[in-house]
GUVOPA-603917 format. One record per residue: residue in one letter; x negated, y, z of N, C-alpha, C in turn. Coordinates in steps of 0.001 Angstrom, whole numbers. Layout:
// residues N
<pt><rest>a</rest><n_xx>X</n_xx><n_yy>Y</n_yy><n_zz>Z</n_zz><ca_xx>X</ca_xx><ca_yy>Y</ca_yy><ca_zz>Z</ca_zz><c_xx>X</c_xx><c_yy>Y</c_yy><c_zz>Z</c_zz></pt>
...
//
This chain:
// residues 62
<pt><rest>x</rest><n_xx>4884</n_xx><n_yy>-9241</n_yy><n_zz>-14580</n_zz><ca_xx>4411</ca_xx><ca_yy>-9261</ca_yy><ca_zz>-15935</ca_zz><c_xx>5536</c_xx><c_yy>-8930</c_yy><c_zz>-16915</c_zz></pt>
<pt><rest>x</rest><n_xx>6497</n_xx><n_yy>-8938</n_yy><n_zz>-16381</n_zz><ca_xx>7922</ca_xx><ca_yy>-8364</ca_yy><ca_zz>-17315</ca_zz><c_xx>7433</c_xx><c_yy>-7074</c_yy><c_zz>-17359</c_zz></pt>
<pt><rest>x</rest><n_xx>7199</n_xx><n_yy>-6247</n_yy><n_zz>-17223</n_zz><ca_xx>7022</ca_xx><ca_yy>-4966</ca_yy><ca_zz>-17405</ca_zz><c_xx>6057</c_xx><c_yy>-5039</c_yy><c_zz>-18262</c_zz></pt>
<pt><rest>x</rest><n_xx>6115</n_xx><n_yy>-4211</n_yy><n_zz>-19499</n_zz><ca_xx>5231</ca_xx><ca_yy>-4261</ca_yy><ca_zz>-20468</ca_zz><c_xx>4246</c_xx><c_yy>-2982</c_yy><c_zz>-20018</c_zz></pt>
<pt><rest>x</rest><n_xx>4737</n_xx><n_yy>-1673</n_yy><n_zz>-19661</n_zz><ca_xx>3963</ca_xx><ca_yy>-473</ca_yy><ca_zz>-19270</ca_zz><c_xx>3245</c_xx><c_yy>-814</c_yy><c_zz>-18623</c_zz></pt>
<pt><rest>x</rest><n_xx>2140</n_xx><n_yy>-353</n_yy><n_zz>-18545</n_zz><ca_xx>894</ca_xx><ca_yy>-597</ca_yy><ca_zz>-17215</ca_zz><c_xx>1224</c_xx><c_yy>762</c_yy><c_zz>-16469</c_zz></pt>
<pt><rest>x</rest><n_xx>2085</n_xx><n_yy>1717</n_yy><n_zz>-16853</n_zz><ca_xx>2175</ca_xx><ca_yy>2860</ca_yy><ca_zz>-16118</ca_zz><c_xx>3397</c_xx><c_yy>2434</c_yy><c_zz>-15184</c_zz></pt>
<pt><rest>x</rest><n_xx>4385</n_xx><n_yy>1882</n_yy><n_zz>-15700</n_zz><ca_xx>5478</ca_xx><ca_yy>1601</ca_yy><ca_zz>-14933</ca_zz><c_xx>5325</c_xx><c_yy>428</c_yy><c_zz>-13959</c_zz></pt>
<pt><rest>x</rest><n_xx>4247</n_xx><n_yy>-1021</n_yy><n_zz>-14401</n_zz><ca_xx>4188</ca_xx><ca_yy>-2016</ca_yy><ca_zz>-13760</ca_zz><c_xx>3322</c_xx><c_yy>-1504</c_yy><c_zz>-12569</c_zz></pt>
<pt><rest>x</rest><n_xx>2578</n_xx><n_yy>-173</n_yy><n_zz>-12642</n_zz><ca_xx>2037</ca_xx><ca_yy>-309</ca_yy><ca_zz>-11486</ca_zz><c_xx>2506</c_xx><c_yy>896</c_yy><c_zz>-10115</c_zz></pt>
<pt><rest>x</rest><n_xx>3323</n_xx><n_yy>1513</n_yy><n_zz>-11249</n_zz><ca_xx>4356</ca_xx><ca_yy>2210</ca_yy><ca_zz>-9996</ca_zz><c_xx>4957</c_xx><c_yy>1060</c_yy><c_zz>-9385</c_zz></pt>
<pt><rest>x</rest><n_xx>5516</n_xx><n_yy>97</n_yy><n_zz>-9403</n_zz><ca_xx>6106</ca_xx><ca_yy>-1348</ca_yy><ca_zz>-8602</ca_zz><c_xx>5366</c_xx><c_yy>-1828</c_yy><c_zz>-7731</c_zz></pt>
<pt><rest>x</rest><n_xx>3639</n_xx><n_yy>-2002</n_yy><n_zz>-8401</n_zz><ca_xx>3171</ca_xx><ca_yy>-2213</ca_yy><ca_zz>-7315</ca_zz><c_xx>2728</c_xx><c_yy>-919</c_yy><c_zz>-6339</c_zz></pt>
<pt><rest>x</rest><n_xx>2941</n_xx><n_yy>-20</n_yy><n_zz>-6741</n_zz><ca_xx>2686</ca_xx><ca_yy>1212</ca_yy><ca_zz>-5608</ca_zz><c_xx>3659</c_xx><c_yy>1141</c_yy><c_zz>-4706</c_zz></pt>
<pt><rest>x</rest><n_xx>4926</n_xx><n_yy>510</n_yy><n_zz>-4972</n_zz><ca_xx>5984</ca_xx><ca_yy>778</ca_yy><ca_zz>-4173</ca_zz><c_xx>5868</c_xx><c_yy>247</c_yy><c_zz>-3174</c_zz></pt>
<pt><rest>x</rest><n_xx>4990</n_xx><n_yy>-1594</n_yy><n_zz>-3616</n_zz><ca_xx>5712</ca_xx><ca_yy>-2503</ca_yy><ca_zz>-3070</ca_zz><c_xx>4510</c_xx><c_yy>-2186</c_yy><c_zz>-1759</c_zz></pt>
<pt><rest>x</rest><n_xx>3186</n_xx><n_yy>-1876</n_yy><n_zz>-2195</n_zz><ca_xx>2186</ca_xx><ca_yy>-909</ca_yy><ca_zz>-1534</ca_zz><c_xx>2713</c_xx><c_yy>-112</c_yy><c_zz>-449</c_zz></pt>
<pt><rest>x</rest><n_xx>3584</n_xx><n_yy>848</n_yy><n_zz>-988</n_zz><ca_xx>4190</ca_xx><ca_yy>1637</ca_yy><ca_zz>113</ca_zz><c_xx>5304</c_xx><c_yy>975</c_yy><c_zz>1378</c_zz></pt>
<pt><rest>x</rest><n_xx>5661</n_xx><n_yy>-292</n_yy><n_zz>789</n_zz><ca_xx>6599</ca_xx><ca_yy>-890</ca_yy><ca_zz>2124</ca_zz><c_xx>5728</c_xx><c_yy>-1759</c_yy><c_zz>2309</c_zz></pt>
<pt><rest>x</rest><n_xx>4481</n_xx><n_yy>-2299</n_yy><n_zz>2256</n_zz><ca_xx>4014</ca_xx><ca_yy>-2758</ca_yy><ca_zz>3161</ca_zz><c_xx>3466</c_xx><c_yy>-1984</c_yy><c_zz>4120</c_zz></pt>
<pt><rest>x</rest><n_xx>3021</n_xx><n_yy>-318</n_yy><n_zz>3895</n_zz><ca_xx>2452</ca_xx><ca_yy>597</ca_yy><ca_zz>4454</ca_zz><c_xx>3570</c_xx><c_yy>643</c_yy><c_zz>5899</c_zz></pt>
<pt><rest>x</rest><n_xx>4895</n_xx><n_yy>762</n_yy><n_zz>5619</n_zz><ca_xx>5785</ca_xx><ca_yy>1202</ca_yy><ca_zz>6390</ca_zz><c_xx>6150</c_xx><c_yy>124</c_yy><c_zz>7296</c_zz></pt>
<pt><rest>x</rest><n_xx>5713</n_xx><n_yy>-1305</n_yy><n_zz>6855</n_zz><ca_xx>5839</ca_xx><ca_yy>-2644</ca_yy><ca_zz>7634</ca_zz><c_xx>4541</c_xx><c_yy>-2548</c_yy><c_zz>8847</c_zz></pt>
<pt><rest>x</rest><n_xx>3498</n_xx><n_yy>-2689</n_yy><n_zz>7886</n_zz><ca_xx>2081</ca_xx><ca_yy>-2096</ca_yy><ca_zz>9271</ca_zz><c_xx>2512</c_xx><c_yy>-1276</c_yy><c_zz>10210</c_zz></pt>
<pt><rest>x</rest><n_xx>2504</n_xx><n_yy>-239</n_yy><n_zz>10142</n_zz><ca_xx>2567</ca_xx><ca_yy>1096</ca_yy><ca_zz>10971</ca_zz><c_xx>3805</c_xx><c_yy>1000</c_yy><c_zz>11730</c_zz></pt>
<pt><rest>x</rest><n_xx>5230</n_xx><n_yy>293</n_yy><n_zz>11815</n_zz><ca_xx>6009</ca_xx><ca_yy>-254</ca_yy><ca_zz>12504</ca_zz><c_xx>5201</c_xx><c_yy>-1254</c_yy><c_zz>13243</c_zz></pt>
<pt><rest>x</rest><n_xx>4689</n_xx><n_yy>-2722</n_yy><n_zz>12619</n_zz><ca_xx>3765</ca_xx><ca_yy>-3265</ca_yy><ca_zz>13584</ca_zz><c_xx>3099</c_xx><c_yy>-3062</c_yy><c_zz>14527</c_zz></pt>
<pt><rest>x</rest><n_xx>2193</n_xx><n_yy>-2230</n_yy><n_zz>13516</n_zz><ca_xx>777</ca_xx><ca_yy>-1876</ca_yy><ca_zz>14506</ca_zz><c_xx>1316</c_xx><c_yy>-1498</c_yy><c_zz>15971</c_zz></pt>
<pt><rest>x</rest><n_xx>2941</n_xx><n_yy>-825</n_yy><n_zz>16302</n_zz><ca_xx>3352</ca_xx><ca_yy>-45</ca_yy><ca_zz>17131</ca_zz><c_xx>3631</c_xx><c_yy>-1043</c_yy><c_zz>18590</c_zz></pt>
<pt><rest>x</rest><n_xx>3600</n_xx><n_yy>-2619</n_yy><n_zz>17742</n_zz><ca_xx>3896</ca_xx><ca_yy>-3681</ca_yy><ca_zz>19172</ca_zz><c_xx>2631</c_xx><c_yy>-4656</c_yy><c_zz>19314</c_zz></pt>
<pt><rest>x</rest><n_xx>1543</n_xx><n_yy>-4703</n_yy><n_zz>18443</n_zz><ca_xx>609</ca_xx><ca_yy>-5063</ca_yy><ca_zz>18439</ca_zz><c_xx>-633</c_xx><c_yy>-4349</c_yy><c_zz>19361</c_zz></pt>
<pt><rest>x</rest><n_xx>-504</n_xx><n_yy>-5001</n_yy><n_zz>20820</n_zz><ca_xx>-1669</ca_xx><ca_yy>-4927</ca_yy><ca_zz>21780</ca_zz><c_xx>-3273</c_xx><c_yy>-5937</c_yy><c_zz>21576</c_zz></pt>
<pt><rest>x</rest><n_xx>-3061</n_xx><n_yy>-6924</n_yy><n_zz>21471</n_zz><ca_xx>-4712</ca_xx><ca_yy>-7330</ca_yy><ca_zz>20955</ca_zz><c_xx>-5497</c_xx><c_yy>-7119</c_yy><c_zz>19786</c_zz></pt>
<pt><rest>x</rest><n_xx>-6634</n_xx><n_yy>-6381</n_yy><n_zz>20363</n_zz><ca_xx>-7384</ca_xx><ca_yy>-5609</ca_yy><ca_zz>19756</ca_zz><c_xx>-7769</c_xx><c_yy>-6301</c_yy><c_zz>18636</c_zz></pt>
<pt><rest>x</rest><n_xx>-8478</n_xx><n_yy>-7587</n_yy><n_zz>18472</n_zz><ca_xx>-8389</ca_xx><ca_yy>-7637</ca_yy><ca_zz>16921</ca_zz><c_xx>-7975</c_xx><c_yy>-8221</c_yy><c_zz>15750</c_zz></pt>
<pt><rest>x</rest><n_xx>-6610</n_xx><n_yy>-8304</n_yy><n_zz>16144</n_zz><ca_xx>-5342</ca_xx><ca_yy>-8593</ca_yy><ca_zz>15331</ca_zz><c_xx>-4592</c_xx><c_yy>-7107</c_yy><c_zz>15149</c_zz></pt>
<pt><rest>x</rest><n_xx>-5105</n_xx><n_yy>-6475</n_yy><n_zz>16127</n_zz><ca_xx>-4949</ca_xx><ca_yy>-4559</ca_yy><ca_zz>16081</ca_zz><c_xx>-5930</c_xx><c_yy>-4227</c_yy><c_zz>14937</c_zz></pt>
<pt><rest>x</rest><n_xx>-7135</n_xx><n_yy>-4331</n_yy><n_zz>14967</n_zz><ca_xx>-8137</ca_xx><ca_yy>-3908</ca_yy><ca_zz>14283</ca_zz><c_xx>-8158</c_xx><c_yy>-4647</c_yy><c_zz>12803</c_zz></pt>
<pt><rest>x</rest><n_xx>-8009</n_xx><n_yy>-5905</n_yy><n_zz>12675</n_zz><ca_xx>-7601</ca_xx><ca_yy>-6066</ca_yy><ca_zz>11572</ca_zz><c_xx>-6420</c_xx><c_yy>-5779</c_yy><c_zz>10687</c_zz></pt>
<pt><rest>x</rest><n_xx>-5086</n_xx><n_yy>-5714</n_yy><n_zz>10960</n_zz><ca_xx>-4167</ca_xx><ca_yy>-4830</ca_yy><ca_zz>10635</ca_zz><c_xx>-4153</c_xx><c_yy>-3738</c_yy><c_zz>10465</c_zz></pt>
<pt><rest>x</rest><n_xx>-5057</n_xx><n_yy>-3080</n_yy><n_zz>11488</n_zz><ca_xx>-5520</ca_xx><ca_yy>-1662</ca_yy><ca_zz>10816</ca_zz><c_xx>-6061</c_xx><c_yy>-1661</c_yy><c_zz>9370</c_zz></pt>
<pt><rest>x</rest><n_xx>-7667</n_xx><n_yy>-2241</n_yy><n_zz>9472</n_zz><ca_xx>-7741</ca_xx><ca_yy>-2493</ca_yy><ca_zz>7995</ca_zz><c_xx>-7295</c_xx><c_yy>-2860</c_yy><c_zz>6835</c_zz></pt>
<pt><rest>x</rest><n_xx>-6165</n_xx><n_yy>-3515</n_yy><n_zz>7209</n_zz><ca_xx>-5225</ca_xx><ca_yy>-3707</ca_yy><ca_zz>5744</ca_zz><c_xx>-4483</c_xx><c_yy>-2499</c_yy><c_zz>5300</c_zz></pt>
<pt><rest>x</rest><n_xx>-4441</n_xx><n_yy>-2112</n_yy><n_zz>6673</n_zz><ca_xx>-3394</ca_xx><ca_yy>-829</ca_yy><ca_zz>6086</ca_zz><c_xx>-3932</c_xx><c_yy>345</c_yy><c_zz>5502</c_zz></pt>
<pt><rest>x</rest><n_xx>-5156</n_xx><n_yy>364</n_yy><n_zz>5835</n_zz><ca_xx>-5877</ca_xx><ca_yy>1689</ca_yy><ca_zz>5501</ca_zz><c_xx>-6544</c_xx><c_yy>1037</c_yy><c_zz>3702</c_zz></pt>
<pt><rest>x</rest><n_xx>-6416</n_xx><n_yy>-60</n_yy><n_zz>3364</n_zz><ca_xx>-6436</ca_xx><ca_yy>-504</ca_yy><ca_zz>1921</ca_zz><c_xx>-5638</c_xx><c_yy>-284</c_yy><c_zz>1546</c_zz></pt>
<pt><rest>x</rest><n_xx>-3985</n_xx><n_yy>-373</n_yy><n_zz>1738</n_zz><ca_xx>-3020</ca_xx><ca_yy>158</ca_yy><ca_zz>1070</ca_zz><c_xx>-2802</c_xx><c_yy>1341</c_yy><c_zz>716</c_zz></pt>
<pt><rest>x</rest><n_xx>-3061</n_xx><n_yy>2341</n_yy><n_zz>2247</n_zz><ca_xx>-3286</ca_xx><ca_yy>3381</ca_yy><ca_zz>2471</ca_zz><c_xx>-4318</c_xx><c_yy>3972</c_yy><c_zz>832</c_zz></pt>
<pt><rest>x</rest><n_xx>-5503</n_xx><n_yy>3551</n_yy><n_zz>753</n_zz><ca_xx>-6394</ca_xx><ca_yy>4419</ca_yy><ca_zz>-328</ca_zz><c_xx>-5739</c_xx><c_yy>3919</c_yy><c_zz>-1662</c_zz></pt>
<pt><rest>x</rest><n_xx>-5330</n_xx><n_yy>2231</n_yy><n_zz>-1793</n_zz><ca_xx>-4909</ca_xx><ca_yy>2181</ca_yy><ca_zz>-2801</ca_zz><c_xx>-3444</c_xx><c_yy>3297</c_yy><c_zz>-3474</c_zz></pt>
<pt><rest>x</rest><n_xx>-2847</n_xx><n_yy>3249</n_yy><n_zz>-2519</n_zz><ca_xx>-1477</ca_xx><ca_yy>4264</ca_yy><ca_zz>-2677</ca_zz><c_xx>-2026</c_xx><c_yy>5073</c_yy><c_zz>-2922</c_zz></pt>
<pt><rest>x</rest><n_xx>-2900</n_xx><n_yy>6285</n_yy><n_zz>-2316</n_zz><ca_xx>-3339</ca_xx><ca_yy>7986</ca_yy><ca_zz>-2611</ca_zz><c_xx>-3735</c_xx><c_yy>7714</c_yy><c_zz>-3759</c_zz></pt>
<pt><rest>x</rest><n_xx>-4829</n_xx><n_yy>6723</n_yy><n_zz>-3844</n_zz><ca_xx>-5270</ca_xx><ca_yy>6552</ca_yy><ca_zz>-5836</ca_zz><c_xx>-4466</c_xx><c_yy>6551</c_yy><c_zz>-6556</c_zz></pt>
<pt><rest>x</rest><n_xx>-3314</n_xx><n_yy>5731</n_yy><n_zz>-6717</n_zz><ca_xx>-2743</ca_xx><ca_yy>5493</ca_yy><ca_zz>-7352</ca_zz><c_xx>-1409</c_xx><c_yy>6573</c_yy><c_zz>-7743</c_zz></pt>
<pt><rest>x</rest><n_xx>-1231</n_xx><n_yy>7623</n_yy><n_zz>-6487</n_zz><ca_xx>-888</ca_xx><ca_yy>8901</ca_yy><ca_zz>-6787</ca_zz><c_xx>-1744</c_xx><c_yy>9864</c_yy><c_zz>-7668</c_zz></pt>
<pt><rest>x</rest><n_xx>-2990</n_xx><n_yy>9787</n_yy><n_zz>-7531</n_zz><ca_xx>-3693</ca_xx><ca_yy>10582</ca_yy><ca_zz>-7752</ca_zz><c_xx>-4088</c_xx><c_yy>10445</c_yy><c_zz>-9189</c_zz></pt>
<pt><rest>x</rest><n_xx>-3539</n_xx><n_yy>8988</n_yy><n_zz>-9898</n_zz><ca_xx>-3855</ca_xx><ca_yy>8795</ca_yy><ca_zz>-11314</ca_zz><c_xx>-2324</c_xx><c_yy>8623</c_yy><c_zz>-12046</c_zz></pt>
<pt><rest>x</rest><n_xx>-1320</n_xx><n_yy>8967</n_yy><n_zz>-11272</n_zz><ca_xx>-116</ca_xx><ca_yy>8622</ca_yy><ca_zz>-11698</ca_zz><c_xx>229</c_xx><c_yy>8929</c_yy><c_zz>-13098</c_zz></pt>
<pt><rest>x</rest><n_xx>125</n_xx><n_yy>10587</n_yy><n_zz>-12917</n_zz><ca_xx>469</ca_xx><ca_yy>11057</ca_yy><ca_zz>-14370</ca_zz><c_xx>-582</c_xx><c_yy>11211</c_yy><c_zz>-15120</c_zz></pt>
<pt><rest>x</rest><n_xx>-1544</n_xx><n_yy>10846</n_yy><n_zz>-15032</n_zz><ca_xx>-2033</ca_xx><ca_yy>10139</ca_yy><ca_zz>-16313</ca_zz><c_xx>-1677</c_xx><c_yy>9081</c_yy><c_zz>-16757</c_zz></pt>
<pt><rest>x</rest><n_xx>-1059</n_xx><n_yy>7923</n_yy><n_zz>-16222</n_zz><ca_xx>-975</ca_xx><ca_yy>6654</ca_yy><ca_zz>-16456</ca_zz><c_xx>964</c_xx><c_yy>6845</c_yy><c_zz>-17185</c_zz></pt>
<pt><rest>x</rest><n_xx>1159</n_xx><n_yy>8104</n_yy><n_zz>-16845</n_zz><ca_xx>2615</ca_xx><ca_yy>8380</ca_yy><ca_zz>-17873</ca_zz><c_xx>2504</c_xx><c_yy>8962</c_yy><c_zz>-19434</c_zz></pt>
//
């Protein structure tokens, strides 16, 4: 909430978006039961759309 921009506060959370992306997909790589597999998948593929959106509205939000 220190960040007054809503354009800048939410590049931070895109970031922080993007290292959780890079934390999953390292995971997912030692994770054998399927649905602790399958649910981790789904988180990631939320980050996953939230990130592309949030590229995809960037510069407007500058």
């Amino acid at each position: 909430m220190a960040i007054a921009d809503l354009g800048e506060r939410l590049a931070l959370v895109d970031r922080g978006q993007k290292w959780v992306i890079r934390r999953l997909e390292a995971l997912l790589e030692q994770v054998t039961h399927p649905q602790i597999r399958d649910e981790l998948q789904a988180v990631l593929r939320t980050h996953e759309v939230n990130s592309d959106d949030y590229a995809a509205q960037a510069d407007a939000l500058r």
